[in-house]
Structure formats: structure tokens, C-alpha cells
C-alpha positions in Angstrom: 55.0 40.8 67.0 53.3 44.0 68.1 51.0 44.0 65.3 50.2 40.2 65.4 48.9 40.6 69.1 47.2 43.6 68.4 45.5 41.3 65.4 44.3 38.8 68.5 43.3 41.3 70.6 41.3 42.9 68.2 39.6 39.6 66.4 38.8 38.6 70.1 37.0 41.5 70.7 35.3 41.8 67.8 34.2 37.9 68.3 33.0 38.8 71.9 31.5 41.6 70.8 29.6 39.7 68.5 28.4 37.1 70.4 27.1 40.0 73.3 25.1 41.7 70.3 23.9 38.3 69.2 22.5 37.5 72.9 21.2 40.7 73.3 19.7 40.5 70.3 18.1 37.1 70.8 16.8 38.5 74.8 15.0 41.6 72.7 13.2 38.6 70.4 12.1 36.8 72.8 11.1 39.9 74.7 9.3 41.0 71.7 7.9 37.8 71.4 6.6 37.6 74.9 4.9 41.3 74.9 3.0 39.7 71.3 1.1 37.5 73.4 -2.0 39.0 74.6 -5.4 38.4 75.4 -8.8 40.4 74.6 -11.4 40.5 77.4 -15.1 42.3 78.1 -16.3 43.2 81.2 -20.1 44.1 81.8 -21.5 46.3 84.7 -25.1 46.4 85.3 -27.2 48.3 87.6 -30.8 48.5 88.3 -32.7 51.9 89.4 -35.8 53.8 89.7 -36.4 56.4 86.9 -36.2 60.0 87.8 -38.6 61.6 85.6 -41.7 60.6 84.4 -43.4 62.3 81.4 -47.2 61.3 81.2 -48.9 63.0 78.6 -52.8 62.3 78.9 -54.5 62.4 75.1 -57.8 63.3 74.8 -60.3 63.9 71.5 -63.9 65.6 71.1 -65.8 66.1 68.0 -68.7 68.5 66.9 -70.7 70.1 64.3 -69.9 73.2 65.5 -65.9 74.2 66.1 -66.7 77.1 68.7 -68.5 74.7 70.4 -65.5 72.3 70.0 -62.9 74.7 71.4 -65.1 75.2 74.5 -65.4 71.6 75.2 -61.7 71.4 74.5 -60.6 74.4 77.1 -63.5 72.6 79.4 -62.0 69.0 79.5 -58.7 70.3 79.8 -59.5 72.3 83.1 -61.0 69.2 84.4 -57.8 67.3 84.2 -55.7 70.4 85.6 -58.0 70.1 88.2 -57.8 66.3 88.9 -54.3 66.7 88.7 -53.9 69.4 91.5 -56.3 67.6 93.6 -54.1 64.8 93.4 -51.3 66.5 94.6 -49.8 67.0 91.3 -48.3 70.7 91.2 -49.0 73.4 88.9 -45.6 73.6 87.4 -45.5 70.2 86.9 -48.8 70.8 84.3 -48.6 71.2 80.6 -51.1 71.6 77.6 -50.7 71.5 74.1 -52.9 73.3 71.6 -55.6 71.6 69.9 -54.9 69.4 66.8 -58.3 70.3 64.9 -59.4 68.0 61.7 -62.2 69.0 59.6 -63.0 65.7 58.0 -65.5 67.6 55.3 -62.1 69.5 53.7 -60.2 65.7 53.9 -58.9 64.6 50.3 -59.1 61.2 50.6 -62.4 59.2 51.9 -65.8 60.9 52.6 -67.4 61.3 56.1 -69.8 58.3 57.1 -73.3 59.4 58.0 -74.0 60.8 61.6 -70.3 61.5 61.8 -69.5 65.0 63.1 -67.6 67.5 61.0 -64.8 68.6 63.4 -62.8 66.1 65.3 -59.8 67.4 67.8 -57.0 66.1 69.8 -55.6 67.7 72.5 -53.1 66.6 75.6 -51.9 68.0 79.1 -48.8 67.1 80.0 -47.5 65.9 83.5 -43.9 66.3 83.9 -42.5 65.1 87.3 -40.1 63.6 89.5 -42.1 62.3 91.7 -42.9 59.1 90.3 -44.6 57.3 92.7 -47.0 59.6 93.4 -47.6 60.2 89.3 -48.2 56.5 89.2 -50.6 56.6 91.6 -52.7 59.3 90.1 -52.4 57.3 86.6 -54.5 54.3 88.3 -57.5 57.0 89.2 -58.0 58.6 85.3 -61.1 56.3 84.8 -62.8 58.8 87.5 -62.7 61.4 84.7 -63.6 59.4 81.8 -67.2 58.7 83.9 -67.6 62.3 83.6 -67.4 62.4 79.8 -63.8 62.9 79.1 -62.5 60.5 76.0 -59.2 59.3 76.1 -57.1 57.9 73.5 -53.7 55.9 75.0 -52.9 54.2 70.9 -51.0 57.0 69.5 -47.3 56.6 70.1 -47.1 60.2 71.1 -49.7 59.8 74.5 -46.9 57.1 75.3 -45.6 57.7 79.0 -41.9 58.3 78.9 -39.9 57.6 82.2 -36.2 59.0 82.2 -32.9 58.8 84.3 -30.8 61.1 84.3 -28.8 60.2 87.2 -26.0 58.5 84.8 -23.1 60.7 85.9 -23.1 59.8 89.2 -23.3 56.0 88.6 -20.3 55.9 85.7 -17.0 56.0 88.1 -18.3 53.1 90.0 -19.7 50.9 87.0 -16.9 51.5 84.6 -14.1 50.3 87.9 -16.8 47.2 88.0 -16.6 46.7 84.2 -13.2 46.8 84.5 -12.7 44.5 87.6 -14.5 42.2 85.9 -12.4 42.2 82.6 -9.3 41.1 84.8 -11.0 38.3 86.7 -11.9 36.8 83.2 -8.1 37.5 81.8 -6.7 36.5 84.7 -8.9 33.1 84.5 -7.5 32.8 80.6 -3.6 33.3 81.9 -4.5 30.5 84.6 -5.9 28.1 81.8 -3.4 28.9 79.1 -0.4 28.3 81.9 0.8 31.8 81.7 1.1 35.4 83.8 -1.0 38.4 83.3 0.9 41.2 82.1 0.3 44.9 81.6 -2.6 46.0 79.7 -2.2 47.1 76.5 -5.0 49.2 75.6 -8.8 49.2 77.2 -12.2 50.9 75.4 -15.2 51.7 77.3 -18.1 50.6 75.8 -21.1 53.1 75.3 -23.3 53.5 78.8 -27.2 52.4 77.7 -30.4 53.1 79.7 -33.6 50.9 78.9 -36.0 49.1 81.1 -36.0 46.2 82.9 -39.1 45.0 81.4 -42.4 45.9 79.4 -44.5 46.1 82.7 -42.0 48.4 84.8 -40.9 50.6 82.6 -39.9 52.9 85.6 -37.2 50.2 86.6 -34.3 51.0 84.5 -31.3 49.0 83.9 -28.1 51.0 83.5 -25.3 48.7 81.8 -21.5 49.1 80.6 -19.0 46.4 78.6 -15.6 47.7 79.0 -13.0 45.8 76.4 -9.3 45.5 78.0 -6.1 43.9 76.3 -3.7 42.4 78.2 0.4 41.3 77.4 0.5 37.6 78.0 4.1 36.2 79.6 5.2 33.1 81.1 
């Protein structure tokens, strides 16, 4: 009789057992099915502000028989600009020159100089390189005052380009990347809204590469900082 209710006893609790497992088993896939729903989102910070640093290289060329000759006008043009410069409040240490880049078209390979063409033909360029941008702008609407006074300039070649920078994008990343961020959320929680269900946890989030370019062709010192950060998020009921 012993032995026959220990048999019950022991068949119940394995059966209850059983059943317990099998509901906690069926909680944990659902559970598991619930943290599989998620939702991918971007969210884009932009920013506009003024360059920092402006680097304004000013090309010129001269060309002569005579390559002495050359080099003096060279070192001759070249003071003139310093000189423009520092009158226009543009400081000393802010001033830059290049050697000379010297072509003798008689020694070229390829092609034959044309008639009345001079032998030697140079390019040479003083660098400005400032943070004061508005007042480097300002001075860059005046050149044409030295090219009345003989001075050639060449603006074509990709190097004479003027190159404005900012380097200010430490400070800005906290602020942007939260923004980036903020945004992602509004858009998931949007989706959760639409799709009838809650916003869970996130899940994993990458931040997008911060890039620098300008606002457009004709203000180049205007920049436009920008940041897409990509967030997952668990989806529930």
C-alpha cells in the first residue's frame, strides 16, 4: 500500500513537474520571440559653421631670356605681395613662399618653343595661412591692385586652389552624436506606434563617420558638419 502511494505521489510530481517545465519553457519562447522583433533606424545631425582656417595660396608666373634676370623678378614680385599682405593687416607669420618651379622650354622633349616665346618660364606662390577669415577674404577682393603693377597670376592650377578648414570638430561631436541619436528614437518610436507595438531596449547602435564639406560652391567658408547614427531597437507588444 506503501509503495502504491509512493507510485502516485511520485507520477504526480513528475506530471506537475512536467507541465511547470513545459510553461516555463513556452514563457522563454515567447520571450525569445518577443526580444527577435526589432527595428533598424538612422538618425542624421547636421550643423552649419564658419571655417577656421583658411589657406590661400596666391600663384604667380614670369618668364625671360635670361634666368638671373628671372630669379630677380621672381624674389621682386614676391616682396610685393609680402608687402600687400602686411599692409593689409595680414601678419608676418601668417606669410609663406615656395621656391620657384623653373621650366626651360628649349631642354623640353616633347614640342618646340613657338617664335617670340621666352626661354625660361617660372611659377612661384606665397602662401597665406590664417584664422582670421574674414579679414583674409577681404584682402582676396583687393589682388587686382597688384596685377595693375605687373604681377601675373595664375588661379587654374588645382594647387593655387584656396583651402578653408575646420578643425573645431571635437567640440561639436557630444552634442551632434546625442542629436543623431535623439533623432533615431523619435523615428523608432514612430515605427512601434505604426506597427501597434512598444519600444524596447536597444540592441546595438553605430555611429556613422563625422564629414566636413561645404555648404555650397560659392561659400566654401560655410561648412556643413553632419553625422548618421544607426540604432537597433527590441520590438514588444
Amino acid at each position: 500500500m506503501v509503495n502504491e502511494r509512493s507510485a502516485v505521489y511520485l507520477g504526480l510530481s513528475l506530471f506537475f513537474g512536467l507541465a511547470l517545465l513545459g510553461m516555463q519553457l513556452a514563457d522563454a519562447a515567447l520571450d525569445y520571440r518577443q526580444l527577435e522583433r526589432r527595428v533598424t533606424v538612422k538618425g542624421l545631425a547636421e550643423q552649419e559653421v564658419m571655417a577656421d582656417v583658411v589657406i590661400w595660396p596666391i600663384q604667380f608666373s614670369a618668364a625671360d631670356d635670361d634666368l638671373g634676370q628671372l630669379y630677380q623678378t621672381l624674389e621682386q614680385q614676391a616682396e610685393q605681395i609680402s608687402a600687400f599682405l602686411l599692409l593689409n593687416g595680414i601678419s608676418e607669420t601668417e606669410i609663406s613662399k615656395a621656391p620657384p618651379a623653373i621650366t626651360d622650354r628649349s631642354a623640353q622633349q616633347y614640342g618646340s618653343r613657338e617664335p617670340n616665346q621666352l626661354r625660361f618660364a617660372a611659377l612661384q606662390t606665397v602662401t597665406v595661412y590664417s584664422n582670421q577669415i574674414e579679414s583674409v577674404r577681404a584682402v582676396m577682393n583687393k589682388l587686382a591692385e597688384l596685377g595693375k603693377q605687373g604681377i601675373v597670376f595664375t588661379g587654374g592650377d588645382y594647387q593655387a586652389q584656396t583651402e578653408y578648414l575646420f578643425t573645431g570638430l571635437n567640440s561639436l561631436k557630444p552634442t551632434m552624436v546625442e542629436e543623431a541619436t535623439r533623432n533615431a528614437r523619435d523615428v523608432a518610436e514612430r515605427f512601434a506606434k505604426d506597427s501597434a507595438s512598444r519600444l524596447g531596449k536597444i540592441r546595438c547602435a553605430t555611429q556613422g563617420q563625422f564629414s566636413i564639406s561645404s555648404r555650397d560652391n560659392n561659400n566654401p567658408h560655410i561648412k556643413k558638419v553632419r553625422v548618421v547614427s544607426t540604432v537597433e531597437y527590441y520590438l514588444s507588444d
